[in-house]
C-alpha positions in Angstrom: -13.6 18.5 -49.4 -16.1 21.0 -48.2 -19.3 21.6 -49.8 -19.7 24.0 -52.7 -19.8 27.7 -51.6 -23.0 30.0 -53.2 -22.0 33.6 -54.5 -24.8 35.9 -55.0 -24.5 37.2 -58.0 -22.9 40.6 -58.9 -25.9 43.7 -58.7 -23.4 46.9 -59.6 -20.5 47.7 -61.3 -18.2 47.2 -58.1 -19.7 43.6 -57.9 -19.0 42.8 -61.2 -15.5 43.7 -60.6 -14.8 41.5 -57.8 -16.6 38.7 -59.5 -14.0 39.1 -62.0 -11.2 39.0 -59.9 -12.7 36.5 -58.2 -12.5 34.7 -61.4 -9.3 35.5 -62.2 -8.1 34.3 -59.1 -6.3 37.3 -57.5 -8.0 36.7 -54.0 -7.3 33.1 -53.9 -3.5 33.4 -54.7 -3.5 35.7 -51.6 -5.1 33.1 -49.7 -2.8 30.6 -50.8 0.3 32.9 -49.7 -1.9 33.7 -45.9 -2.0 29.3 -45.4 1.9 29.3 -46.4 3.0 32.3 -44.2 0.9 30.6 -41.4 2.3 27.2 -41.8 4.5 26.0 -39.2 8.1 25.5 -40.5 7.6 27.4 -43.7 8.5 30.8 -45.1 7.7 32.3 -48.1 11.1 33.6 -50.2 8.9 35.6 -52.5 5.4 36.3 -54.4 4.9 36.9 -57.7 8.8 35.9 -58.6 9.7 36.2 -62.7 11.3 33.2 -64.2 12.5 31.7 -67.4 13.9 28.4 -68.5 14.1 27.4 -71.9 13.1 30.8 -73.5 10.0 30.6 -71.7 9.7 33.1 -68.9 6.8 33.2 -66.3 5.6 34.2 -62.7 6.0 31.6 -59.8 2.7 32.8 -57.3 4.5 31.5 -54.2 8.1 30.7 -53.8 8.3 29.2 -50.3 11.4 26.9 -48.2 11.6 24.8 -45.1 14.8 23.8 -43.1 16.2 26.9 -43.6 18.5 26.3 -40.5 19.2 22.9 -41.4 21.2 21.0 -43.6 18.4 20.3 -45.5 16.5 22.6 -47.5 13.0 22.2 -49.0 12.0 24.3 -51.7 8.5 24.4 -52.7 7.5 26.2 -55.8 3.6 26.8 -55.7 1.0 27.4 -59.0 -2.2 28.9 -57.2 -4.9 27.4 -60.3 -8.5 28.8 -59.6 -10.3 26.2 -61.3 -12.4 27.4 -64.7 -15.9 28.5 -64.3 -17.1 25.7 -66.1 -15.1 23.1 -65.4 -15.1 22.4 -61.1 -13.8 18.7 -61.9 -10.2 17.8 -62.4 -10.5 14.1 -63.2 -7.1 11.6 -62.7 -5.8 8.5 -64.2 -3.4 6.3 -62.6 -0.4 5.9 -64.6 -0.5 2.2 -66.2 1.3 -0.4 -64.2 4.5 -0.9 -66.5 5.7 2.6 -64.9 7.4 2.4 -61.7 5.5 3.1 -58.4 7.8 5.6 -57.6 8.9 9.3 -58.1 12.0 10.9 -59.6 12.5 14.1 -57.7 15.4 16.7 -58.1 17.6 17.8 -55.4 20.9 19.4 -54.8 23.8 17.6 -52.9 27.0 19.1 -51.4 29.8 17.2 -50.4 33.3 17.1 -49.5 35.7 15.8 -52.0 37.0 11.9 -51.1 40.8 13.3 -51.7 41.1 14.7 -48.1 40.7 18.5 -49.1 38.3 20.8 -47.9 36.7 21.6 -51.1 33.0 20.6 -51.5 31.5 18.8 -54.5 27.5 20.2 -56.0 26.0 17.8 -58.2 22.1 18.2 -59.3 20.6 14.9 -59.7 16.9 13.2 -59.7 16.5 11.2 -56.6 14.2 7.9 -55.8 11.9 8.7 -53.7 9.3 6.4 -52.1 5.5 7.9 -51.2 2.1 7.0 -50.2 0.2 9.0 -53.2 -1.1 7.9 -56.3 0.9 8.8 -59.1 -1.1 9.9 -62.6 -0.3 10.3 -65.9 -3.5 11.8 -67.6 -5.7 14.2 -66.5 -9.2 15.8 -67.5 -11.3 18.4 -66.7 -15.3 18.4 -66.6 -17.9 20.2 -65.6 -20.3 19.7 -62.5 -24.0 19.8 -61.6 -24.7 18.4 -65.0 -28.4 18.7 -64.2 -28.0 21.9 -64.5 -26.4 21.9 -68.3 -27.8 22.0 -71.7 -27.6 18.9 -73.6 -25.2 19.7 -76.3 -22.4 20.9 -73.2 -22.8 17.8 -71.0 -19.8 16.0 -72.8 -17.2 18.9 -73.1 -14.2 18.3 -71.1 -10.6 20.4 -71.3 -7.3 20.3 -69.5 -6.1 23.6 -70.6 -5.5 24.6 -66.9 -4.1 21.0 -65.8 -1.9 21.4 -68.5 -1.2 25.7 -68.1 -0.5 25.0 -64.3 1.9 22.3 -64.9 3.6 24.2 -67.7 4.2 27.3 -65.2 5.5 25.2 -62.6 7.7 23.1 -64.6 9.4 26.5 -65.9 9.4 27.8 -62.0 10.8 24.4 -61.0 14.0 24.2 -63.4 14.5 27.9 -63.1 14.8 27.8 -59.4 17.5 24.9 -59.9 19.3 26.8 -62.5 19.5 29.8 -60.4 21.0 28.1 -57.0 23.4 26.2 -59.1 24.2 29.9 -60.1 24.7 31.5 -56.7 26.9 28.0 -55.8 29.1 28.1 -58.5 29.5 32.1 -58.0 29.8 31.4 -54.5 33.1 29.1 -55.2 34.4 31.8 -57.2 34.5 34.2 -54.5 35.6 32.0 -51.9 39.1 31.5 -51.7 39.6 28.2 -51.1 36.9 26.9 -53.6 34.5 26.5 -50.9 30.7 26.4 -52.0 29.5 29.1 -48.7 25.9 27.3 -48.4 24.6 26.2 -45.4 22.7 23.0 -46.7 24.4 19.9 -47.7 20.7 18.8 -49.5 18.1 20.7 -51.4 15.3 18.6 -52.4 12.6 20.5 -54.4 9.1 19.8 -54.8 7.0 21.6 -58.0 3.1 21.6 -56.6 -0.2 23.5 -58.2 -3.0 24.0 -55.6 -6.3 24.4 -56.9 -10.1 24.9 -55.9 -10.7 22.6 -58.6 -12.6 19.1 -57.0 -10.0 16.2 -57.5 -10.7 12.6 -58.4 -8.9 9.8 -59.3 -10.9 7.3 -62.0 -10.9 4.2 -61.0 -11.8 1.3 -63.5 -10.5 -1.9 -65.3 -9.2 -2.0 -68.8 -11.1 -5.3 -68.8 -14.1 -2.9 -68.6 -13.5 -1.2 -71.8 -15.0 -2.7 -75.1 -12.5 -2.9 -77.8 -14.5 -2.6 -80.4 -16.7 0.5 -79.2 -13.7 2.1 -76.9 -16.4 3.2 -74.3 -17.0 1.6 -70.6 -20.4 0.6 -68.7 -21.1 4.1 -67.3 -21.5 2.1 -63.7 -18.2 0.7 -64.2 -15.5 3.2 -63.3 -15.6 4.8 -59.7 -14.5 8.7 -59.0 -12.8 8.5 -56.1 -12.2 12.4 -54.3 -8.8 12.8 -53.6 -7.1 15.6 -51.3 -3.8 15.6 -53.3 -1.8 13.4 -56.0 1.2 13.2 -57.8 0.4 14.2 -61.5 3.4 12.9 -63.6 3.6 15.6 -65.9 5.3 15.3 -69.7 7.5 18.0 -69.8 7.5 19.9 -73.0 11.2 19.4 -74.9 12.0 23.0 -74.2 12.0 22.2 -70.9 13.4 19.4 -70.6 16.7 18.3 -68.9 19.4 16.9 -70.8 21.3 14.0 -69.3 24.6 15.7 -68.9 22.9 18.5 -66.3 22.5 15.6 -63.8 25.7 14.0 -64.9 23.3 10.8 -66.4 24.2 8.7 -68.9 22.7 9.5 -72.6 20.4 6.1 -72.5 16.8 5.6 -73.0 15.9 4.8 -69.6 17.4 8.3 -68.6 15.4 10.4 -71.5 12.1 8.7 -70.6 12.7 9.6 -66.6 13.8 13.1 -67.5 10.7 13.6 -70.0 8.4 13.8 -66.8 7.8 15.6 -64.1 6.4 14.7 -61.2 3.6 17.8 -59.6 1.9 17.4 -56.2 -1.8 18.3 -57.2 -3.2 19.7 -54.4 -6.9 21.0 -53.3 -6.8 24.1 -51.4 -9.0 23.0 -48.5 -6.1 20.1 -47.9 -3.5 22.9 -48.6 -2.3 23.0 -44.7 -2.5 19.6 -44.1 -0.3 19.1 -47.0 1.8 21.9 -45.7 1.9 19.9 -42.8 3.2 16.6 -43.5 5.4 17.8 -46.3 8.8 17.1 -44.3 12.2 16.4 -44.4 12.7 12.9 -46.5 14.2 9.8 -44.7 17.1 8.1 -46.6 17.3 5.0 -47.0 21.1 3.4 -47.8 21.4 1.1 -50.6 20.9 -2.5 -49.6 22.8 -3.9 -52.2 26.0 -3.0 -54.1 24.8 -2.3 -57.2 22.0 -0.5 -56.0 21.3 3.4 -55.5 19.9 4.9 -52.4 16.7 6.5 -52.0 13.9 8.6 -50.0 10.3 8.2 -48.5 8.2 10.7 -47.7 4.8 10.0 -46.9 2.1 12.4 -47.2 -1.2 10.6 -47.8 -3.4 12.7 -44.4 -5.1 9.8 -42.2 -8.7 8.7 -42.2 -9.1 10.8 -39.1 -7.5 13.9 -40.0 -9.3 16.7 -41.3 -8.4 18.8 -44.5 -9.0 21.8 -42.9 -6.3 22.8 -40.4 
């Protein structure tokens, strides 16, 4: 990540302006749609794009698909976040170890029926996938240059934008899915033989906030942490910079599937998969390179009866590539 940019301050009334937008984030969103629309592979569907889910309605910034000439179709819903003034640090924490290493993505498959006919079967499912990123559960923000900072503000933290951003994209993410299943199903309606007229047979979609926020991931060992006190050595934890994560995000109940959507089973295992949501966190500088190496998933068949198939996709950018591509 590339070192921190000085702004002179505003001097007139036109300079205050832009400072505001620039606070606001306006510019950056732009930015955000220039590195998209520049990408290789990508195109943008649309800016700005209302949606609602669960009687909660909001603006996706960037709505943005690869493969469109392919079978399958990868639809990335993108949260531009300009990180709060006073709060430049979005700080991780791996999720603990009793959760699965693993993701549970949505997608849409299209298939033809096993009775010999011609007409095609849509289903909406989450989907194993496999991936190279650390996944975490808890996130806060802080601020930065803490000699610079008054005593009584050195401890304040927040996650009202962590939490914000993932709220906006996890209404963007389920209304996009409600809305294909929509044209598909109005699709089969007009056709007359029942056929769903789409020209994927997989749409895998992939809910990501970018941010200018500086990411970390904390590392540190609950052996560290002294029950009786609830604090840790301050030389024992490590912030680790990170270009991007996976932030698995509890999904408000609003927003929330229910296990019939996905054809699931009503079970506990099934409620606690569909109460998350896993968010690619992404810094902006590492924005293309995520762009990038974002690609079509490779499938893996089940290698046992019992068991279901699954993904990988692997993202993590090498120790010799740049961010900034």
């Amino acid at each position: 990540m590339g070192a921190e940019q000085t702004i002179p301050m505003p001097r007139n009334d036109d300079e205050h302006t832009i400072h505001a937008l620039n606070i606001q984030g306006t510019f950056f969103e732009r930015k955000c749609q220039s590195v998209v629309h520049q990408a290789q592979a990508w195109e943008i569907q649309e800016t700005n794009y209302p949606v609602t889910y669960g009687n909660a309605d909001s603006n996706l910034d960037i709505w943005a698909l690869r493969g469109e000439n392919t079978y399958q179709h990868l639809v990335l819903p993108v949260e531009c976040k300009k990180n709060n003034p006073d709060f430049i640090n979005w700080i991780f924490f791996r999720q603990p170890s009793h959760r699965p290493d693993f993701s549970h993505m949505q997608m849409i498959g299209i298939q033809r029926q096993s009775d010999g006919s011609n007409t095609r079967e849509v289903s909406r499912k989450l989907q194993r996938f496999h991936h190279n990123l650390r996944i975490a559960d808890e996130a806060r923000e802080t601020k930065g240059d803490y000699p610079k900072i008054r005593l009584q503000d050195r401890t304040r933290t927040s996650n009202a934008a962590i939490t914000d951003a993932a709220t906006q994209i996890a209404i963007a993410t389920q209304a996009l899915m409600q809305q294909e299943l929509s044209i598909l199903e109005e699709s089969s309606r007009q056709s007359d033989n029942g056929l769903y007229r789409r020209s994927y047979t997989q749409l895998f979609i992939f809910p990501t906030t970018v941010t200018t926020a500086k990411l970390f991931l904390c590392e540190f060992q609950d052996a560290d942490v002294d029950l009786s006190t609830g604090v840790i050595a301050l030389d024992k934890p490590k912030l680790v910079p990170c270009p991007y994560l996976i932030f698995d995000y509890p999904v408000p109940p609003a927003l929330q599937l229910v296990p019939k959507a996905l054809h699931m089973d009503y079970t506990r295992d099934t409620l606690k998969q569909l109460a998350r949501m896993p968010i690619f966190i992404v810094h902006s500088e590492a924005f293309p390179t995520f762009l990038k190496r974002l690609s079509t998933p490779t499938l893996h068949p089940p290698a046992f009866e019992d068991d279901d198939s699954w993904y990988d996709i692997y993202l993590k950018p090498e120790e010799n590539e740049g961010t900034n591509e």
